[in-house]
C-alpha positions as CSV (number, residue, x, y, z in Angstrom):
1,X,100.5,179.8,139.1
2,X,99.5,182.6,137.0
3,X,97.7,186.1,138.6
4,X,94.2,185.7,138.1
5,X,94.2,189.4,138.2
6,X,96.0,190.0,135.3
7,X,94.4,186.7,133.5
8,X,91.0,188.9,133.6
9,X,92.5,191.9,132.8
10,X,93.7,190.7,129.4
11,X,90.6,189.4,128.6
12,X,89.0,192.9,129.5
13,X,90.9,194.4,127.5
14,X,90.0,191.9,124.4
15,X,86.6,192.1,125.1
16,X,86.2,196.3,124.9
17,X,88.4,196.0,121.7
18,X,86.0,194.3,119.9
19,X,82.9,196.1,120.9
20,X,84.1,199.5,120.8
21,X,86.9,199.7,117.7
22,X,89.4,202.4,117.9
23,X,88.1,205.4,115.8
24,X,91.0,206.3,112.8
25,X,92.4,209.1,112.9
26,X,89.9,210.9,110.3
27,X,87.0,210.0,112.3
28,X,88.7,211.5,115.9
29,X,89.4,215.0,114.3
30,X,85.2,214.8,112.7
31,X,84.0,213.7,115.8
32,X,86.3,216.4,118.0
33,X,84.1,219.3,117.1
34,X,81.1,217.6,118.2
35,X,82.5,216.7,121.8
36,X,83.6,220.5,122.1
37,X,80.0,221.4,121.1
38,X,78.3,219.3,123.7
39,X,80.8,220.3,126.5
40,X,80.0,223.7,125.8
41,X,76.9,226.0,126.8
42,X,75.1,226.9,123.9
43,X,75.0,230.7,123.2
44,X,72.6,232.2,123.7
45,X,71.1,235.2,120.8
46,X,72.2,238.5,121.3
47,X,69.3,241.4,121.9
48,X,69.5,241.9,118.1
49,X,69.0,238.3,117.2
50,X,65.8,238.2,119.3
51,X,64.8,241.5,117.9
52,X,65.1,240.2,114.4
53,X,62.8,236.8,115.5
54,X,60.3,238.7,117.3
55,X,60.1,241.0,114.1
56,X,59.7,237.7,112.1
57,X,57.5,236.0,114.2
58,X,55.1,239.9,114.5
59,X,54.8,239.5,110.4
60,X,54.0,236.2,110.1
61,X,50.9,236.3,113.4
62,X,49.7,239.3,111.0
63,X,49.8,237.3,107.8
64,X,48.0,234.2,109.2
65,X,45.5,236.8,111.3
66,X,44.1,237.5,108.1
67,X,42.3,234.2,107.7
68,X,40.6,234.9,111.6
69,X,37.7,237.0,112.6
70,X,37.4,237.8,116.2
71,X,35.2,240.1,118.8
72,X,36.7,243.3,120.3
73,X,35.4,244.2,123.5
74,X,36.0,247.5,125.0
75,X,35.4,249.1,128.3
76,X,35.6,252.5,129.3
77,X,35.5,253.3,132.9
78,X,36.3,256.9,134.8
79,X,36.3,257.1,138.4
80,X,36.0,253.1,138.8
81,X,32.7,253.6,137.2
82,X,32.1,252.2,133.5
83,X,31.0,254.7,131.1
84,X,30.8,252.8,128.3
85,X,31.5,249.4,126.7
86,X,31.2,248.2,122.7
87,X,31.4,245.2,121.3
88,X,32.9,244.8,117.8
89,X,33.5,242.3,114.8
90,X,37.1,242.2,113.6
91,X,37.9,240.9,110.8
92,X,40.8,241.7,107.8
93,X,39.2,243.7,104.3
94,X,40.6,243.4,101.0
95,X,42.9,246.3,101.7
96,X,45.1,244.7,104.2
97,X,43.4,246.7,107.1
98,X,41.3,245.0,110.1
99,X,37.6,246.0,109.3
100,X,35.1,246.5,112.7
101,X,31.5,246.4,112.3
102,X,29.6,247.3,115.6
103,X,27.7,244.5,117.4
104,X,26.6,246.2,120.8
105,X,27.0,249.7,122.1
106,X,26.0,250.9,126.0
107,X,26.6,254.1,127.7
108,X,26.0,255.0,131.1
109,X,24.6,258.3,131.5
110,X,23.5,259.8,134.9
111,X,20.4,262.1,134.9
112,X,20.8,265.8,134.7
113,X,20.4,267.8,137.7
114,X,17.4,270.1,137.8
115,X,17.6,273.5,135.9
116,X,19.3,276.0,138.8
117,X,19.6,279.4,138.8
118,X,22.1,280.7,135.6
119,X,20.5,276.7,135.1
120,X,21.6,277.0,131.0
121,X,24.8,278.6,131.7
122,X,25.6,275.5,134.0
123,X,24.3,272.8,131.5
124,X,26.3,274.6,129.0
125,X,29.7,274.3,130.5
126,X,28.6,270.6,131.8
127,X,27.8,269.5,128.2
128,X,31.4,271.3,126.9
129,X,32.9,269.0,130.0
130,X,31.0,266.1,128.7
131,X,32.6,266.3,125.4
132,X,35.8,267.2,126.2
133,X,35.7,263.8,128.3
134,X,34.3,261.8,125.2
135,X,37.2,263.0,123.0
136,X,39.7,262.2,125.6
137,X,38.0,258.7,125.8
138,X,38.2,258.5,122.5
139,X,41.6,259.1,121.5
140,X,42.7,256.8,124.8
141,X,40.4,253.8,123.1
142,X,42.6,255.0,119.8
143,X,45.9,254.8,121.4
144,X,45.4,251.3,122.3
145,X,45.3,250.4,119.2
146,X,48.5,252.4,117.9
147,X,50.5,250.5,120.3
148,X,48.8,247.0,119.9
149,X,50.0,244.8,118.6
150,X,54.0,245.8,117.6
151,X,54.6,246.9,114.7
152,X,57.8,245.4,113.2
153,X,58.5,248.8,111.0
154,X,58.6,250.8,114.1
155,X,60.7,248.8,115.9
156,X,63.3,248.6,113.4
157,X,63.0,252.4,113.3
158,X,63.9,252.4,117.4
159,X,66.9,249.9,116.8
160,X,68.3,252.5,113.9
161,X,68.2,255.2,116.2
162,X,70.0,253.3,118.7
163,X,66.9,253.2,121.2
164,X,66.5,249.4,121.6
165,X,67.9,247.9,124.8
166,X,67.5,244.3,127.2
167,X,66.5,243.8,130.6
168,X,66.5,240.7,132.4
169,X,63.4,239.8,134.4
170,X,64.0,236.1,135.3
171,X,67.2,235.0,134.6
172,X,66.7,231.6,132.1
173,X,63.0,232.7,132.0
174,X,61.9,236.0,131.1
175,X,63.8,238.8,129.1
176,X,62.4,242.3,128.5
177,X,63.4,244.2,125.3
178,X,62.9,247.9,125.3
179,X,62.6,250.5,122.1
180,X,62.6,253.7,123.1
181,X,60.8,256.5,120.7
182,X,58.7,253.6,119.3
183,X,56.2,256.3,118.5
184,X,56.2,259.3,120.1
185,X,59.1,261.1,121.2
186,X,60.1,260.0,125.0
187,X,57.8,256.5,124.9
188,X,58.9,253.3,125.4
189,X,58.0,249.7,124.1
190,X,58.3,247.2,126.2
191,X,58.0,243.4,124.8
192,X,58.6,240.3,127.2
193,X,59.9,237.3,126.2
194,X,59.9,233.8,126.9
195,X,63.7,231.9,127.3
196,X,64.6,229.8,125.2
197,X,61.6,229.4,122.9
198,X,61.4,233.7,122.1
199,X,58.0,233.7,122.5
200,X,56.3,237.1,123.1
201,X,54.4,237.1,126.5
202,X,53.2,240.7,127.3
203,X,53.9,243.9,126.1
204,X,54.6,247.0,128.5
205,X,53.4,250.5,127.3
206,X,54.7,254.0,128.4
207,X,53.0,256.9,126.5
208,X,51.2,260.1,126.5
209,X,48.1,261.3,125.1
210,X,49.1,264.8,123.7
211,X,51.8,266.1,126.0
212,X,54.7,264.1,127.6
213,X,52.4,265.4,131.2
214,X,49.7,263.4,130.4
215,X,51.1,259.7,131.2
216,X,49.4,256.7,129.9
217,X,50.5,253.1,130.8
218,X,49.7,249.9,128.7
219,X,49.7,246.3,129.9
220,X,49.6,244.0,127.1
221,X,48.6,240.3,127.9
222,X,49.5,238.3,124.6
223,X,47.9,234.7,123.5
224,X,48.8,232.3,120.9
225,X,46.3,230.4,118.5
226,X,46.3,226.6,117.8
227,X,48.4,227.1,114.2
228,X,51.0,229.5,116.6
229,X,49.6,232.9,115.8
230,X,50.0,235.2,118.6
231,X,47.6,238.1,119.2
232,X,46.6,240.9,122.4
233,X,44.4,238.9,124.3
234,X,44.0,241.7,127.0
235,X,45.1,245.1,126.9
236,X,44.8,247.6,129.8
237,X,45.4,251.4,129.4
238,X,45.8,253.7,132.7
239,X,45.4,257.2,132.5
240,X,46.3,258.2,136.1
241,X,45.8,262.3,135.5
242,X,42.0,261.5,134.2
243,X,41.5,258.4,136.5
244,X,40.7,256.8,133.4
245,X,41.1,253.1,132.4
246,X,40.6,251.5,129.1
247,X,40.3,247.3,128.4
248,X,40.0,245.9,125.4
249,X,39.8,242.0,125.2
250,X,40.2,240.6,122.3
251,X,38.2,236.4,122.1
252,X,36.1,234.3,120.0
253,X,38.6,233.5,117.0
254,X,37.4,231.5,114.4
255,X,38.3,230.8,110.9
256,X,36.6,232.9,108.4
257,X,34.6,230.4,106.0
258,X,35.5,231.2,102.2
């Protein structure tokens, strides 16, 4: 009596012959490659391959920016107190630049002190004081705006000079590429991204006003519009020596109407 064993065996064997063919020769060195490629990990972009995507991807958000107008909101506080806060229309002129047109415009002022004795020498040095202050507020409100968002120029400029370099926040996650001189001698521009999809998250400031003494730090929280278009949704500058602190939020885009 024959092996059963065997008897279905054969048939088996029959059976996967018909439904799976063997491949010719041609097709097994074509279809070789593609087995290596799926066994293996795919590579990831070096730090000047995501430089070169987040440059891409910084020129095209400014090119479709142009058809958005949007409300800039700053803040101005000293001492934990707010000193001032405007509200402005943004939008992109003929020229290429972004055009503001002021909306609203509040600034708190305390009351002056009676006159004292030597009372208009004292109000004298309090109103220099004053606008030494303003300025400072000023050209911190300015800085912001130097800084945000990226400019793709500039950053080539910090990967010529050797400056750029990568820093892994979350491995798989979250990578942090750093140019350093981005503007100012001794600064650094920091810009998270996103793993895999290179998205830009935040942006990490470290800056001066007008001496390298006079630290400013600026934390960038970065959006993304319906049609992809990423822009600074929140940006917060610290001037620790002034105990200053300037926001500016950035909301409200909408398609300007031709």
């Amino acid at each position: 009596m024959r092996n059963p064993t065997r008897k279905l065996a054969f048939f088996g064997a029959i059976v996967a012959a018909l439904a799976f063919p063997a491949l010719s020769a041609a097709d097994q060195a074509a279809a070789a490659p593609i087995v290596l490629a799926q066994a293996q990990p795919q590579a990831q972009p070096t730090p000047q391959q995501r430089a070169a995507m987040l440059k891409q991807w910084l020129q095209a958000s400014e090119q479709q920016m142009r058809a958005y107008e949007w409300i800039e909101t700053t803040v101005v506080s000293k001492d934990g107190e707010q000193k001032s806060s405007t509200q402005k229309r943004c939008y992109y002129g003929a020229d290429g630049k972004v055009q503001k047109v002021v909306l609203n415009k509040t600034t708190e002022e305390k009351p002056t002190p009676g006159i004292l004795p030597l009372g208009r020498i004292v109000n004298r040095v309090a109103e220099h004081k004053k606008e030494e202050m303003t300025d400072y507020m000023k050209g911190a409100a300015e800085l912001v705006h130097k800084y945000v968002p990226p400019v793709s120029g500039l950053i080539q400029q910090s990967i010529n000079a050797g400056k750029m370099g990568m820093q892994m926040l979350e491995p798989g996650r979250r990578v942090r590429l750093t140019f350093g001189d981005y503007l100012k001698p001794g600064d650094s521009l920091g810009v998270d991204i996103e793993l895999p999809t290179n998205r830009l998250l935040a942006v990490a400031v470290a800056t001066y006003l007008d001496s390298p003494g006079d630290a400013v730090a600026l934390d960038v929280t970065m959006s993304v519009l319906p049609d992809g278009t990423i822009f600074a949704a929140r940006t917060s500058l610290a001037a620790k020596a002034k105990s200053l602190n300037v926001v500016v939020e950035n909301s409200g885009h909408r398609r300007i109407t031709q």
